[in-house]
Every structure is written in C-alpha cells, then in structure tokens.
C-alpha positions as CSV (number, residue, x, y, z in Angstrom):
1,X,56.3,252.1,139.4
2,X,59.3,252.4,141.6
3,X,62.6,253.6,140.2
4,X,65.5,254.5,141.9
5,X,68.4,257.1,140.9
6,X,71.7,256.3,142.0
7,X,75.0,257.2,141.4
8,X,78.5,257.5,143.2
9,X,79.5,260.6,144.8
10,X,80.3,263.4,142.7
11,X,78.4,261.5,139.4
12,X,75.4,263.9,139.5
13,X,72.6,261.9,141.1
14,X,70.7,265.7,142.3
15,X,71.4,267.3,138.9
16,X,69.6,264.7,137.3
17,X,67.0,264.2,139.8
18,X,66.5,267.9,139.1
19,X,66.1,267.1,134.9
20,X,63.5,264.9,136.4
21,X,61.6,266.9,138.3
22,X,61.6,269.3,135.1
23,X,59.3,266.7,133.4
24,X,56.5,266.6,136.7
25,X,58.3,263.6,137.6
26,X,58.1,263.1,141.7
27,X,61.6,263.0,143.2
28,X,62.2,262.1,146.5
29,X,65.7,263.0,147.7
30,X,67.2,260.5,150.2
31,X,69.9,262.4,151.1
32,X,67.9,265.5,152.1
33,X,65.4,263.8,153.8
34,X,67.9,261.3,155.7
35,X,69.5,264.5,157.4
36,X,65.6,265.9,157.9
37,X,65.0,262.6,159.8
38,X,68.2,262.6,162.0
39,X,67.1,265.9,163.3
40,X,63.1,265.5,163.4
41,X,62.6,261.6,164.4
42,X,63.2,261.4,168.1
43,X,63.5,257.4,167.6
44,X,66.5,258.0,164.9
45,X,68.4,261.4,167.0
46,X,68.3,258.8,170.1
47,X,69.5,255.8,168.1
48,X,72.5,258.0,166.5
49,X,73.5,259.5,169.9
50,X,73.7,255.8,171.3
51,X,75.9,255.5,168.7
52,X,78.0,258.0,168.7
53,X,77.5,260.1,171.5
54,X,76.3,263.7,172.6
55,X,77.8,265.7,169.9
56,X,76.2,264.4,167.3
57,X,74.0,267.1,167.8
58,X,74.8,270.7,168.3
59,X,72.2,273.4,169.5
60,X,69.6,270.4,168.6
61,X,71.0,270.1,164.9
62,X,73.3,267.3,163.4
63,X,76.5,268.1,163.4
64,X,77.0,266.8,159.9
65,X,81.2,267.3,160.1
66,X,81.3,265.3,163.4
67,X,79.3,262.7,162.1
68,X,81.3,262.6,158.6
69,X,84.7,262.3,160.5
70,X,83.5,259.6,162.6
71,X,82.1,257.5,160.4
72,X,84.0,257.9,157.0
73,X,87.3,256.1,157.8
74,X,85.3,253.5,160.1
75,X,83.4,250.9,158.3
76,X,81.4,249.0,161.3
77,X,80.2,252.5,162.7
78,X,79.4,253.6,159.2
79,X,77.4,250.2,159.0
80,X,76.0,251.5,162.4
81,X,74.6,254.4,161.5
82,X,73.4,253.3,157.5
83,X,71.2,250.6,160.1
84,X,69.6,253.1,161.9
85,X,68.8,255.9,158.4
86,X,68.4,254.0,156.2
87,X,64.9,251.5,157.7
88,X,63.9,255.5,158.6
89,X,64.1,257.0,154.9
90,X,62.6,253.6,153.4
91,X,59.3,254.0,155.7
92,X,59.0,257.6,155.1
93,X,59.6,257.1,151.1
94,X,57.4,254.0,151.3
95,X,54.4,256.6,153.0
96,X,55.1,259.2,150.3
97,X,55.0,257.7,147.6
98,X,51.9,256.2,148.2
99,X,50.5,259.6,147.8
100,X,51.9,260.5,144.4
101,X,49.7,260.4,141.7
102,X,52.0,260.0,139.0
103,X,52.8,257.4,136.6
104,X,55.9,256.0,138.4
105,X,58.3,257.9,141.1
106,X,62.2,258.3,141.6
107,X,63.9,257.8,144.9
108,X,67.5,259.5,144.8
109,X,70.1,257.8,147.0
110,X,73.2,257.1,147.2
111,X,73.4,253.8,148.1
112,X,70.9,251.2,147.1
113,X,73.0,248.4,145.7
114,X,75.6,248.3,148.9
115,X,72.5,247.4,151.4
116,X,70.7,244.9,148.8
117,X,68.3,247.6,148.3
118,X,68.0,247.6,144.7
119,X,65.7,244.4,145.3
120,X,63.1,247.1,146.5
121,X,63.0,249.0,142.7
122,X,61.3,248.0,139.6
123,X,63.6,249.7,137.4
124,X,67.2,251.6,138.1
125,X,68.9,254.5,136.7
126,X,72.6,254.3,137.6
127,X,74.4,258.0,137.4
128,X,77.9,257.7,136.1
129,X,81.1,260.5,135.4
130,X,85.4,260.0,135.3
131,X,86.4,259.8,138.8
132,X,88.9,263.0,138.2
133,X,85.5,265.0,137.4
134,X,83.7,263.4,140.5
135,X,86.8,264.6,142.5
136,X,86.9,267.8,140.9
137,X,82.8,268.6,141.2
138,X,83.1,267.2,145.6
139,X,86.1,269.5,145.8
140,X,83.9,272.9,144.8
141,X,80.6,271.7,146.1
142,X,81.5,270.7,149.6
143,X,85.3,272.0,150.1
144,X,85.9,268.5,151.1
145,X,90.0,267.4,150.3
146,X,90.5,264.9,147.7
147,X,91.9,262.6,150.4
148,X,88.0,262.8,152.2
149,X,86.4,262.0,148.7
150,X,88.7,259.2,147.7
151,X,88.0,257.1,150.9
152,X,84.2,258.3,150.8
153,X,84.2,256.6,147.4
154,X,86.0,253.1,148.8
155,X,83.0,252.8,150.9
156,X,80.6,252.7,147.7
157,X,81.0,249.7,144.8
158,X,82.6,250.6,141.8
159,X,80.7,252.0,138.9
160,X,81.4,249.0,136.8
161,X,80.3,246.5,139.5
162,X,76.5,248.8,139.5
163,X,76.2,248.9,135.9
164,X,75.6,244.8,135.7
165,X,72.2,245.5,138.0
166,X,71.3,248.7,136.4
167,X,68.1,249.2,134.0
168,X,70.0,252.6,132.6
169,X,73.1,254.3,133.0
170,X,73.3,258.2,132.1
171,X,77.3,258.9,132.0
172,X,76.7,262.9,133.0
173,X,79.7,264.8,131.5
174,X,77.5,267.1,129.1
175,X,74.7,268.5,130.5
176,X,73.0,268.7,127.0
177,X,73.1,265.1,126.4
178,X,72.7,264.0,129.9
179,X,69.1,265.6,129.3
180,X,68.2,264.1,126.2
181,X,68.9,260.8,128.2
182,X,66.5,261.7,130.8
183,X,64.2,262.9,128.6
184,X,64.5,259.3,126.4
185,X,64.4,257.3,129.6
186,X,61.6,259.2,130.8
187,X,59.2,258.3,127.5
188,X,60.6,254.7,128.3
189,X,59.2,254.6,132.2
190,X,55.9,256.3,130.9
191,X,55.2,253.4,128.3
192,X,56.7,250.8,130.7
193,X,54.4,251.7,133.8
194,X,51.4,252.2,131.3
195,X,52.0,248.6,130.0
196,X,52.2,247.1,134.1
C-alpha cells in the first residue's frame, strides 16, 4: 500500500515521518531525495540549468538559495522546475518502493495535491499546525524571514482545501499526541493493507 505524508511548510511532515520510521515503517523523504537528484541525475542538473542558468550550481552542488530566490516569487518558473523534479522523484520512489518489504510505505512530500498527485496514493496522511507556529518553527529551522515563508505558503493550497481529499489529518502541536496519532493510524494502515 501506498500512502503519502503531506503537509504545508512548517506543519511537521519530517517529524512525523520520523514517528514513522520509529514503528519500522519505510519512509521515503521527497524533499531529501529531490535535492539528491538535482545534484546526481545528469538528465535533471541539465534540465534545471536550461532553466535557470549556470548558477544553479556551485562547485557542482545546487545552490539551494539561488534556486529559492528564483523561483519563490515566480509561479511559471516554479511550475518549471516542479516539471522537471518532480517526474524524477516519482520514478525513483516508484523503483524503491518496489523493494520494500513492508506492509505498506510513506512517501513524504510537500506537494501532492497541487500537481494532481494524490491520484497516485491509496491512502493520505495530511500534516496540519496554526500558521503563527508554522511561521515561528521556518523562522528557527531555516532563518528564512517571515515575508519568504508567507509567500512560500501562497504557492501551496490551504490546509482546509487538503483536508476534503485527506484519509487522516494529524494537527501536530503536541508531540505526545501527535504520536499517539501515528501510532493509531499506523494499526489502521496494518489492518487496511492486510485486508487488500
């Protein structure tokens, strides 16, 4: 069984991917993996400098800041680039998860419901928190300035417009109960992909 973790930026997709993982649960991370691909797939690093030039890419590494800058507060390129990772991280999930041997698997990502991916999963786990604490977790994980979080949120839906195709939503503002969730969905998925 397929399932896929989502979540808006700052909700707490990884910590509960983590919670996962916990219970031998196989997690791929989108998100790492997407930026693994942009540096290692020659087909994807050609593709993104097409796009958006030469420095893209620093002593062969993404330049992650230049990229963010450039695409954040432009929709089309953002489109742009999201065409060229995102077909990459499907195949490459598609080919690992083939070789799990575990009762269902979790792909992470950010967006699945934006690109009419959620078609793709059998069952989805939507990640919610307050948008102040979203704000306030961005600003001391990445440094980033509420004005850079605010309009990378306007490029995802709104939480309330992802709950409607949701299977589960975990609202993460304890961590206590945000793992008796997982743990409860968990048991759920185990029965549900023994009954398939």
């Amino acid at each position: 069984m397929i399932v896929a973790l989502t979540g808006g930026i700052g909700s707490g997709k990884t910590t509960v991917g983590k919670m996962f993982t916990e219970l031998g649960v196989p997690v791929y991370n989108s998100d790492q993996w997407a930026k693994q691909l942009m540096t290692s797939s020659k087909k994807v690093k050609k593709a993104i400098i097409r796009l958006l030039g030469e420095q893209s890419y620093k002593d062969k590494e993404l330049d992650k800041k230049f990229i963010a800058r450039a695409v954040f507060n432009n929709k089309s390129l953002l489109q742009e680039l999201n065409k060229i990772v995102h077909p990459a991280v499907r195949e490459h999930f598609s080919s690992w998860a083939r070789k799990q041997d575990y009762p269902y698997v979790i792909q992470e990502a950010a967006i699945i419901f934006e690109n009419k991916g959620h078609e793709f999963y059998d069952r989805i786990i939507l990640v919610t928190a307050p948008q102040k604490l979203r704000v306030e977790r961005v600003v001391s994980r990445d440094g980033a300035s509420e004005k850079e979080i605010l309009a990378r949120m306007d490029n995802q839906w709104s939480d309330q417009k992802k709950i409607d195709l949701s299977d589960f939503v975990i609202e993460n503002v304890d961590l206590k109960t945000t793992k008796r969730e997982v743990e409860s969905i968990h048991n759920l998925l185990l029965n549900q992909s023994v009954q398939s």
